[in-house]
Structures are given as C-alpha cells and as structure tokens.
N, C-alpha and C positions, 0 to 999 in steps of 0.2 A: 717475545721475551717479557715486556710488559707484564702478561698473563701470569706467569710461574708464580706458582705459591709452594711451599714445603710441605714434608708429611705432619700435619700434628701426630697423628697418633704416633708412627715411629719415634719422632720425636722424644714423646713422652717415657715411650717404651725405654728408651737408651738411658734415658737419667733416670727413671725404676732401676734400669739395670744395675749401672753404676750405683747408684745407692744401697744394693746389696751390698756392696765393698765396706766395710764397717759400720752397719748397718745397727741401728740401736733400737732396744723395746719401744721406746717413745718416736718413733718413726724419723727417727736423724740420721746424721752419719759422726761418727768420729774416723776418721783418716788425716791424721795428721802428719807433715812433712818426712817424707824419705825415712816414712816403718815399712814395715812391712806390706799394710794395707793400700800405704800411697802403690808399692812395688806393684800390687795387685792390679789398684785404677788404670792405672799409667799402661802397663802392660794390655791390659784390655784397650784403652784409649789408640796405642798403635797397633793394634791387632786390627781397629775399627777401618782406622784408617788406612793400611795397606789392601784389606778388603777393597777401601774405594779408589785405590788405585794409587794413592798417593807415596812419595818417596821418603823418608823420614830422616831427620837431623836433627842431632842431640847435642849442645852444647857444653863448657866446662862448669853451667851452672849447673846441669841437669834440665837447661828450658830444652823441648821436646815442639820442632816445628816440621808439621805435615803438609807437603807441598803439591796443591793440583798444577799441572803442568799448563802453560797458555800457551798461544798460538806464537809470542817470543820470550823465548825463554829467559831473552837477556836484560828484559825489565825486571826494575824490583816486584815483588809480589804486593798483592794489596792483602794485609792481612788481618786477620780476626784473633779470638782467642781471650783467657784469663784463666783459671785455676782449676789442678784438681785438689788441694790437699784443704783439710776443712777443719774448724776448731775440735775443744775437745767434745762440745757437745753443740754440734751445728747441725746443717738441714741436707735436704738433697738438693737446694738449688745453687747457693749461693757460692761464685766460680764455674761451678761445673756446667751449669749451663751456656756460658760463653762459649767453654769448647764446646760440647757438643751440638752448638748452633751453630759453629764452623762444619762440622761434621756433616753435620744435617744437609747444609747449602751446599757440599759437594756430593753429598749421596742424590741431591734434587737435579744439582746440574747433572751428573751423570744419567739420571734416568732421561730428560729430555735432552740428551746429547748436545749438548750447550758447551763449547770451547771460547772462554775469557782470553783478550788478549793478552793481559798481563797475565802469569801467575797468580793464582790465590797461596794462603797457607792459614791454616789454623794453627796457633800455639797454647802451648799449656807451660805456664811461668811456674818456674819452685818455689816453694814457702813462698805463697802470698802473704799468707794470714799471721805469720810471725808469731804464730800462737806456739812454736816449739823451739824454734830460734830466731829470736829479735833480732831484727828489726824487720818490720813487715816491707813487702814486696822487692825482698832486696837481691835475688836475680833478675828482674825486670829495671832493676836499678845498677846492678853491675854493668847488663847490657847497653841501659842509657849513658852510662860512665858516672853515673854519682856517688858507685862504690867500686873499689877496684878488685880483683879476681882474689886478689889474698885474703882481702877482707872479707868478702862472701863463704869464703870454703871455710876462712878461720868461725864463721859464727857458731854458737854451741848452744848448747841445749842444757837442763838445767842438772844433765847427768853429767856434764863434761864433753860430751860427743859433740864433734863440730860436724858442718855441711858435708864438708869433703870427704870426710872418712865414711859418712852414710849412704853420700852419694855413691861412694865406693862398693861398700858394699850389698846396696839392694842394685847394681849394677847399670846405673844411670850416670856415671859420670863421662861425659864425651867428650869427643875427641876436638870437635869444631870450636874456632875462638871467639870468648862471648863478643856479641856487640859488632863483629866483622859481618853484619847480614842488617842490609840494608830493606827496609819495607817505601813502597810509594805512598800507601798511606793504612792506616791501622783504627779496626773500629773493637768497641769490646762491650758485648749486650751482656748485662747482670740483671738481677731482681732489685728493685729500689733500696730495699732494706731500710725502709721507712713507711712511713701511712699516708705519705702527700699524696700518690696517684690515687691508692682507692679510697680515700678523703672524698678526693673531687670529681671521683665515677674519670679517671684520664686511661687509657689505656698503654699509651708510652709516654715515657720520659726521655722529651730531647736535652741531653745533658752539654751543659755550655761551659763549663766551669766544676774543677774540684776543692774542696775546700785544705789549705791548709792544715800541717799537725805537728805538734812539738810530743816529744813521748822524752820523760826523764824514769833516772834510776835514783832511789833514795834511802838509805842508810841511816837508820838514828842509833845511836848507842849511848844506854845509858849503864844503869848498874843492876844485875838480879840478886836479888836476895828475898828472905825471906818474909811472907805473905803474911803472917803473924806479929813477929816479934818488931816489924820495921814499922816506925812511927810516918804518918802521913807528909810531914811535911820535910823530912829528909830523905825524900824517895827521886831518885832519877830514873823513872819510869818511860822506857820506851816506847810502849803502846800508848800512853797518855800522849806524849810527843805525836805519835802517826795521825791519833783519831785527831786530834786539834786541825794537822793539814788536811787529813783527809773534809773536814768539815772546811776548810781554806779552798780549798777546790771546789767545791761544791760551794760556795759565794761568787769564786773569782766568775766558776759558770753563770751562774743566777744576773752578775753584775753585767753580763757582756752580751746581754740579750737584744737583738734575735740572733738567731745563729751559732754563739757561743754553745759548743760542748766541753764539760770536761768531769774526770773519771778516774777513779781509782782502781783497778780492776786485777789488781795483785797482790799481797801482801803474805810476807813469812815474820812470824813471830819465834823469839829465839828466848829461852829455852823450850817453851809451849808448854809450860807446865800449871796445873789448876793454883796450886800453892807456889806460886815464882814468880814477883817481880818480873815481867818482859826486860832483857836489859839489853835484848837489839830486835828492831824490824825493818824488814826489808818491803819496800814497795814500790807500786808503777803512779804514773799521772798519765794521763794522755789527754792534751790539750787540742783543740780543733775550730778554727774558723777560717772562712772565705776571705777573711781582708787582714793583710799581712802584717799592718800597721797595728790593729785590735790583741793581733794573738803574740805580739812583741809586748802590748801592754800586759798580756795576762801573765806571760813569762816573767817579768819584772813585777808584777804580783804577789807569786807566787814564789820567786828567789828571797824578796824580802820578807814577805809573810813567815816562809819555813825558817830562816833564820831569827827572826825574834822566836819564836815557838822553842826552837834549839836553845837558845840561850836564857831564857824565860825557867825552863827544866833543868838547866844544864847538860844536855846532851849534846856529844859528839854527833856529826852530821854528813853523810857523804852523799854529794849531792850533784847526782850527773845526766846533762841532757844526751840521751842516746842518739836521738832520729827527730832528723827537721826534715820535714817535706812544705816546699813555700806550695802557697795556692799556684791552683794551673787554668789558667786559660784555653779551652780545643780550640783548634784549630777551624776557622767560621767556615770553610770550605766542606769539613768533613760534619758540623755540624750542620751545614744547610742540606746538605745531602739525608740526613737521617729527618729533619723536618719536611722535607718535601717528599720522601720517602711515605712518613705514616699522613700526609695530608692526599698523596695516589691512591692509598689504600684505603681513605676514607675511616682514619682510626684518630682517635679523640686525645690528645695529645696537649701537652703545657712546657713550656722550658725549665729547667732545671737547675743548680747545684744540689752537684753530690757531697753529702755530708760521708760518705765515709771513702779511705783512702781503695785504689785500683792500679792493677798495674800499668794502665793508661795513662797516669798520672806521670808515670817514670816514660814512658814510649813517647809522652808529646815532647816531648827533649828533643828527641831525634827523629819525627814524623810527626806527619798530617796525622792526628788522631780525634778520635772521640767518643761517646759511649751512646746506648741505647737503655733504657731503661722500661723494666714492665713492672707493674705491682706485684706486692707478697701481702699476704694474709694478714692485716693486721699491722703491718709496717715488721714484723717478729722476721730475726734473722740471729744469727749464731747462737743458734736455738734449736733445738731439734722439735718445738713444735712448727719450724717454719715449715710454711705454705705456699703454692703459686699455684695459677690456674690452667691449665691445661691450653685454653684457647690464647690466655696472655702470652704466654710462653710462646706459643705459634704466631701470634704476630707482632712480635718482638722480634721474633725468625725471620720474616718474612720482610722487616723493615732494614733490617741488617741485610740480608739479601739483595734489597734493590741497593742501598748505597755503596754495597761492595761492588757491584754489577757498574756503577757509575763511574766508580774510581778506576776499575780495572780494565774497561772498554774505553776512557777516554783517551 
C-alpha cells in the first residue's frame, strides 16, 4: 500500500473535463453557485462518482457527499473534498481540484482493490466562493453550526434570489440534515493561490493554520445633483466619501504588515451617471489576518477612520460587518500526517498559513482537519489566467492519499 501512487493523467483529464463546464476564451471557468452550469458540474461530479461505486448524499445545503464503503461501515468516514462553484472569472483549479482528488483516490483504490477500514467520502461544499451569495463558505458553515439552516437558504444573490429557492430549482436541495454527519477526520488539497511555493521551488504546502477575515457591507449617502451648476465645496459627494476609505483600507493594510491583507473588491455607484454627483455607493472590505488580536485592531481602524470620512462630507453611512471567520488552528494530528506524507514521498515541502479562507476552516469546528497545498502559476487565482502543473497537482494527490489511508486504517 505504501507503493500506490494515483493516475496523473486521468487526473488531469477530469478537471479538463470539468472545466469545460463554463468554460471561458481566456481558458477559466465562470460556474458560479446553484446556475445552471454549477447544475451541469455537480451532475457530472456524481455521475463520476457512482461510476466509482460510491453511494451519494445530498444535504439541506445542497453539500453533495460521495461515500466509498470500509470494511466498517459504522465508523465515521475520513473525508476529503472542497468546491465546485467558481468566481465570475476564475480558473479550472481552484475548489475543483479538492474534489476531484477525492475522486481520483477512490478510482486509484478501486483499481488496486484496496478496501479502508473506515469509510472514505469526497464532498463538494455549496457556494464556497460567496462570489454570488455572501458570505463565503457558508454551507460548510451551517454544517459546522456557525450559521444556522434559515440563514443559509435565506442568502441572496444580488437579483433577490436566495440559496433555497435555487437550490430548488437546479434540483439539489436534499433531503439529509445538515451537520448530522459526523467525519473521523477531514483533509482538503487546493492550489495555494499565492506565489510562496514556486517562490521557493516547494512542491507542497503543509498547511498548519488559516488566517482570519472580517468582510463588512458599506453604504454612504450623500446627495446627486448636478455636475455643472453645483459649486465644489457644497457638494455631498458619495464617491469622494468611498475613494477616501477605499484609500483607508488600503493604509489600514500597508500598516499591518506582514500578513495584513485588505480589499475593496466591490462597489455600486448610484445614480452612475457621467454628469451626476454620485449621491449613494455601495461597497465590500474584506479584511484578513492570522492573528486575531491585529485584525480586531484593523476593524477598529477602519470603524473610526469611515466615520470621520462620513462626517468630514457630511454623509449618511451604513455601515455593517457581514462575516467574521477567527483564525483556525488544523488539527497537529491531521497536519503531521500530510508532513510525513510528502517527506515518504520525497517531495520538497515548507509549512504554511493560508492566507485565503476554505471550507476547512468551517470543518475544523467539528473534526480533525487540514489542508494540503500545491503551487499555481504565478501565485494567479480567481483569474482565469490561473495555472497549475500537471505533475503538482499529482502529487498533492498522492500526499492526500497517504494521510487519508492513515486516518482511515487507524
């Protein structure tokens, strides 16, 4: 058992495949949550997987978990898994590879007739990416209990369409209740989606730690009028308002280095017109660091900064923190298992935090978990010119492999 290594090429083959699924000129994919094209992944996804023999259970979030059968049925499974649904202009790796490395590892086991005592299962979590209804990874977080089933299904999308009703209709809302499915322990391989591994020539990333995120919603209002006849200094300008935080942000990050990120990466401007005063804009922050006490200061930064700014203009201000995720500590068990994993294999390897959020983050709540990391091209991700290497990707596989094989024979 030792010996087993996985198919790269198939491998490769399957997330080519998938990536046909909204597949974009610039070689990305846009599939984003519970359209149509997720309806499309997903469907292939367990089509893949009852080929491999596996039995299938679909939850009230729409999480989708693929169960190879052990030798007792009545352990928890050790499980793998992360995302299919991908921004609006993202790659073909990032999520989709997790699952299909669970996939992989049971098409590998199957061909050398390899029966785990515990259960395996591969999962595929809904809206990870929160890129269509906010707040990111928030089935993986209903199931940990940090949000409860109302709140999940009530989230919406910026047509008004909530989880539920989408779930609904592309035909993935299930019957099973979330969070009543218990895992022995949970590993989840992604592509770094940063430039630290092929910086340093590493080939995986043992990841020990994820980094905290604060994500707020912001509202300035001030007054439109006319872009001519309105004199400069009685103007309640709400985009003068935005750009001043958005440059606020962009300090509080700068101030909180190393490891400080932070981001504006959304903004509506009301009325949008070339000759109109802006006289409301709507934007995101997204704050992020490893040390819980730093990204409390940045919060309190950035509450008082936005409010001088408001009242400096005179603008009204609505000003609201969506989504706290505290930093996560893995689990050192499931994390020495993926270290001693690519040190068997003789693959060049550095310890980790992850700077961007995973649905791992939500599952170490309630299991042993941890992540495996390979390079992407460039450090480029929720980008469709993202990249990953064929052979990285295979033994990223192959490292997930052995520490599933540890957890589930022990």
């Amino acid at each position: 058992m030792n010996d087993i290594r996985i198919n790269k090429q198939r491998l490769w083959d399957s997330l080519m495949e998938m990536g046909e699924i909204g597949g974009t000129e610039k070689g990305g994919c846009c599939r984003l949550a519970l359209t149509d094209l997720d309806k499309q992944g997903r469907d292939l996804f367990v089509k893949w997987c009852k080929e491999a023999g596996c039995s299938i259970t679909i939850d009230k979030m729409g999480n989708i978990f693929a169960r190879r059968p052990g030798q007792d049925d009545s352990l928890p499974p050790v499980a793998m898994g992360s995302h299919l649904d991908t921004q609006p202009t993202g790659g073909k790796f990032d999520g989709v590879y997790g699952v299909l490395a669970g996939l992989e590892i049971f098409r590998t086991l199957n061909e050398q007739g390899i029966e785990t005592k515990a259960p395996l299962e591969t999962v595929a979590w809904t809206n990870e990416e929160g890129s269509r209804f906010p707040p990111a990874m928030v089935s993986s977080g209903v199931f940990a209990g940090a949000f409860d089933l109302e709140y999940g299904l009530s989230r919406a999308d910026l047509d008004g369409k909530t989880m539920g009703e989408e779930l609904e209709r592309i035909g993935y809302a299930g019957d099973a209740e979330v969070g009543n499915h218990p895992f022995k322990a949970f590993f989840e391989a992604h592509i770094e989606q940063g430039p630290i591994l092929e910086d340093e020539g590493k080939q995986i990333g043992v990841v020990t730690d994820a980094q905290g995120q604060r994500w707020y919603e912001i509202t300035l209002t001030g007054q439109e009028s006319h872009a001519g006849p309105t004199p400069m200094p009685s103007r309640r300008d709400a985009l003068v308002g935005a750009a001043r935080i958005v440059d606020l942000v962009n300090r509080i990050g700068m101030e909180n280095q190393p490891n400080a990120c932070a981001t504006v990466g959304l903004m509506q401007v009301f009325p949008n017109s070339r000759n109109v005063i802006p006289g409301q804009v709507f934007f995101t922050v997204d704050f992020r660091h490893p040390d819980a006490q730093v990204l409390e200061r940045m919060d309190q930064a950035l509450r008082e900064g936005a409010a001088r700014i408001a009242e400096d203009i005179k603008l009204g201000m609505d000003f609201e923190q969506i989504w706290y995720s505290p930093p996560v500590p893995f689990a050192e068990d499931c994390v020495t298992s993926v270290r001693k994993a690519a040190e068997e294999l003789s693959l060049t390897h550095r310890e980790m935090v992850s700077g961007a959020g995973h649905d791992a983050c939500y599952i170490a709540r309630v299991a042993p978990t941890s992540m495996v990391f390979v390079p992407c091209e460039k450090g480029i991700s929720h980008n469709e010119l993202e990249r990953a290497d064929a052979g990285d990707l295979a033994a990223g596989c192959n490292v997930l492999l052995k520490a599933v094989l540890e957890h589930a024979n022990a």
